[in-house]
C-alpha positions in Angstrom: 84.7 84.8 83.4 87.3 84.7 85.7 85.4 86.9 88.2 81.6 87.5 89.0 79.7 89.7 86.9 78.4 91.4 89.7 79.4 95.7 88.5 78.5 98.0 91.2 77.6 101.0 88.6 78.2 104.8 90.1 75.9 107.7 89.5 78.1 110.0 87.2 78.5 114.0 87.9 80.4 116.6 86.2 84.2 116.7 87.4 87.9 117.7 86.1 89.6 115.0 83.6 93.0 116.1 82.7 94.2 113.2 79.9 98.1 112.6 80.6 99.7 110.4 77.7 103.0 109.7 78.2 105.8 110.6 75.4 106.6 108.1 73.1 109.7 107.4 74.9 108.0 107.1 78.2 104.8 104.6 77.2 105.5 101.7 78.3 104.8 98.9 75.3 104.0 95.6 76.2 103.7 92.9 73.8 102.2 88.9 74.5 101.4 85.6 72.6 98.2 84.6 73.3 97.5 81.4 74.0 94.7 80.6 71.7 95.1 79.1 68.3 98.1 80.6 66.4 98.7 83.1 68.7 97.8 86.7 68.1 100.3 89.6 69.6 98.4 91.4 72.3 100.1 95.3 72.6 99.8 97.2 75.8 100.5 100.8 75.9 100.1 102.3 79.2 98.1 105.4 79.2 97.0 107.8 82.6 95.2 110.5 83.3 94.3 112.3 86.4 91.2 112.9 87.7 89.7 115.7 90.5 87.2 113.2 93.4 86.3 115.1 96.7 88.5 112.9 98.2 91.2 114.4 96.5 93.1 113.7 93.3 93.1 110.2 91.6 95.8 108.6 89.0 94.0 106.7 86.1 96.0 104.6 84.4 96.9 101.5 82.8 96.9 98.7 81.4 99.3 97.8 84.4 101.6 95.0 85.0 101.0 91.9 87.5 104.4 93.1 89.5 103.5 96.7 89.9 99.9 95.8 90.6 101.5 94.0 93.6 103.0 96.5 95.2 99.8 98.3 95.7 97.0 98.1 98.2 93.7 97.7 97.8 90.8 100.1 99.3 88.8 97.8 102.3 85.9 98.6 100.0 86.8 96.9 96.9 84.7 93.7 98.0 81.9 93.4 96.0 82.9 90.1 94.6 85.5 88.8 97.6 87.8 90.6 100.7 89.4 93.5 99.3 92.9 91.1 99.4 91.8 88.1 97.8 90.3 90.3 94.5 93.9 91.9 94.4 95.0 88.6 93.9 92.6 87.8 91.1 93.5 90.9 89.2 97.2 89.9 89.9 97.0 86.8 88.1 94.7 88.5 85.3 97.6 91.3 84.3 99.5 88.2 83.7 97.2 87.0 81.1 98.6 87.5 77.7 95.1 89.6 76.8 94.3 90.4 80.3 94.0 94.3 80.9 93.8 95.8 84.4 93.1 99.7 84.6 93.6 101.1 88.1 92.3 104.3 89.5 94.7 105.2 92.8 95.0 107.7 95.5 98.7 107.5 95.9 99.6 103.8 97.0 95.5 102.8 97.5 93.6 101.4 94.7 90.1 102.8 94.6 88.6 101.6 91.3 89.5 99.2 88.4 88.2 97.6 85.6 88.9 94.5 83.7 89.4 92.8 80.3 90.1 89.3 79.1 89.2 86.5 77.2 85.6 85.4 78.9 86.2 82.5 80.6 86.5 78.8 78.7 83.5 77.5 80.5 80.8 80.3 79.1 79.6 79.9 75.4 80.8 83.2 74.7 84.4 81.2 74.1 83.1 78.6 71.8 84.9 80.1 68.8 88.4 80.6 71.1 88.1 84.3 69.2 91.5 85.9 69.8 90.5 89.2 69.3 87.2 88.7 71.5 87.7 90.0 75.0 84.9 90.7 77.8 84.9 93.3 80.6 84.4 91.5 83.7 84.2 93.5 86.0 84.3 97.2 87.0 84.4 98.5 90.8 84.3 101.4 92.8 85.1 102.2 96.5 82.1 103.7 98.1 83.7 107.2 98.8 85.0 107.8 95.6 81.6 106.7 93.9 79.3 109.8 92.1 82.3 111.6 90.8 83.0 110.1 87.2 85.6 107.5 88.3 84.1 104.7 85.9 84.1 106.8 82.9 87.6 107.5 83.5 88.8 104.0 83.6 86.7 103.4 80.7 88.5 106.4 78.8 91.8 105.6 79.9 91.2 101.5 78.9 90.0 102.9 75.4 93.3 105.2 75.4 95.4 102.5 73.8 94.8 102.3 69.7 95.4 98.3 70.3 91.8 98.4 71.6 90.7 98.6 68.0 92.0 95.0 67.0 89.0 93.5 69.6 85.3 93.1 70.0 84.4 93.8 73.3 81.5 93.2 75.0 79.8 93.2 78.6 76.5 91.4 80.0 74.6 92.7 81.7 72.2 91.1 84.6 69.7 93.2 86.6 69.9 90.5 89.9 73.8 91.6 90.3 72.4 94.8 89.8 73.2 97.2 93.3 69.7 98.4 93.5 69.4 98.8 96.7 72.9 100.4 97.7 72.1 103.3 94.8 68.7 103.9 95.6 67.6 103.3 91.6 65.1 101.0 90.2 65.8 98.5 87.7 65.0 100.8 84.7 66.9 103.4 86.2 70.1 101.9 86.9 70.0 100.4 83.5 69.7 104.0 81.8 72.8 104.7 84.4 75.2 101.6 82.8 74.2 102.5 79.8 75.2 105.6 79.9 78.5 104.8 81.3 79.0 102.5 78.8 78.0 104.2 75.9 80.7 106.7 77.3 83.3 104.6 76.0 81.9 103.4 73.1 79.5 100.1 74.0 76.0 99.6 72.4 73.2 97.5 73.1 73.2 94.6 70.6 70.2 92.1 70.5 71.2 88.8 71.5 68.9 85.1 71.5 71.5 84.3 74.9 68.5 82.6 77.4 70.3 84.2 80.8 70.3 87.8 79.2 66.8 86.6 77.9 65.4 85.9 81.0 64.7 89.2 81.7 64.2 93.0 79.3 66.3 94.7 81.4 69.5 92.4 80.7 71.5 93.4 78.3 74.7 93.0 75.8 76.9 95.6 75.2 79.3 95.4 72.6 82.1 98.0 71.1 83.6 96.8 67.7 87.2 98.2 67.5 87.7 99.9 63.6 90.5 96.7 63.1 88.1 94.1 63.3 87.7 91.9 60.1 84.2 91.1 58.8 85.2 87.1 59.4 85.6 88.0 63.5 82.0 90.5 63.3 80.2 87.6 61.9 81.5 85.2 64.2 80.5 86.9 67.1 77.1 87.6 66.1 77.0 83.6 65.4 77.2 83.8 68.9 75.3 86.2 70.1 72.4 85.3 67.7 73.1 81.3 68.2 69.4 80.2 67.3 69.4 82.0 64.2 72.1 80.3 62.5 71.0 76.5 64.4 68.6 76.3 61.2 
């Protein structure tokens, strides 16, 4: 992965989704080579929706481009994983990834939330197969004052938004120690009834897994959400993967 898979997870609470899709004329259509193999055509359509926080109104949207990205700034308390600067620099370069996707929830100008999607990264064994239409989700974040109000499950909904996200597998792990257990208050059984459910929001569903870090404990966990496009020869390479002892005899 191209970022830590620490995921600060938010409570979630009843609040105002207004989906906004733009007209066909207005979507913006993005199409990429990926690198991998023969190269398979990775579509973005930007989606957004707005959302109702205490804090005021967000803009949900995405997936969104590495230039417009940059004219942004980034909320002090994205920095989970690095400063709040440096991480807009990592999702920067990962908009400009053929498959990477970057959803954005903003208060005007300020960035408050995002979550992630790409390839996982070339040194994890989740790559082995260079699977085109495999992609992981890295990493999702929330500013602190805009936590408890349902911002994750509308970057989730908006990500899902575009029909491309049918053509992939994608999947999350999940690791109680990057867990923030102490910042939310939960225990470890509790917060993982909290992901879950924010997952399963958008689709996600535990999947068993012989993978010795998500092993190492029962409260670690794989997620996965197979888009309706996938073929059968991409399903059963992935759980070649996830179930790698299985198929070792």
């Amino acid at each position: 992965m191209a970022l830590p898979l620490q995921k600060p997870i938010e409570h979630e609470v009843p609040v105002e989704l207004k989906p906004q899709v733009r007209t066909e004329a207005e979507a913006d259509t993005v199409q990429h080579t990926s690198h991998r193999g023969e190269g398979m055509k990775h579509i973005k359509k930007y989606h957004k929706m707005e959302l109702s926080t205490d804090e005021g109104g967000l803009l949900i949207e995405g997936p969104v481009s590495s230039e417009h990205l940059a004219t942004l700034e980034f909320h002090e308390g994205l920095n989970a994983f690095r400063p709040a600067r440096k991480q807009k620099d990592a999702l920067v370069e990962i908009a400009k990834l053929p498959e990477g996707r970057i959803i954005i929830a903003r208060k005007d100008d300020l960035v408050v939330g995002y979550v992630t999607f790409l390839h996982p990264d070339p040194m994890e064994s989740w790559s082995d197969f260079e699977m085109e239409d495999l992609i992981e989700l890295g990493a999702i974040e929330i500013a602190a004052p805009y936590r408890n109000q349902g911002v994750s499950k509308a970057l989730l909904k908006v990500a899902f938004m575009d029909p491309f996200m049918e053509n992939y597998i994608v999947f999350t792990t999940e690791y109680y120690w990057h867990w923030d257990l102490k910042g939310t208050g939960l225990d470890i059984w509790e917060y993982r009834k909290v992901m879950e459910k924010m997952m399963g929001s958008a689709g996600l569903k535990w999947e068993a897994t012989d993978d010795p870090e998500i092993c190492a404990h029962p409260a670690n966990c794989l997620m996965v959400r197979i888009g309706k496009n996938v073929p059968m020869e991409s399903v059963q390479k992935f759980d070649r993967l996830r179930m790698r002892h299985r198929y070792m005899y």
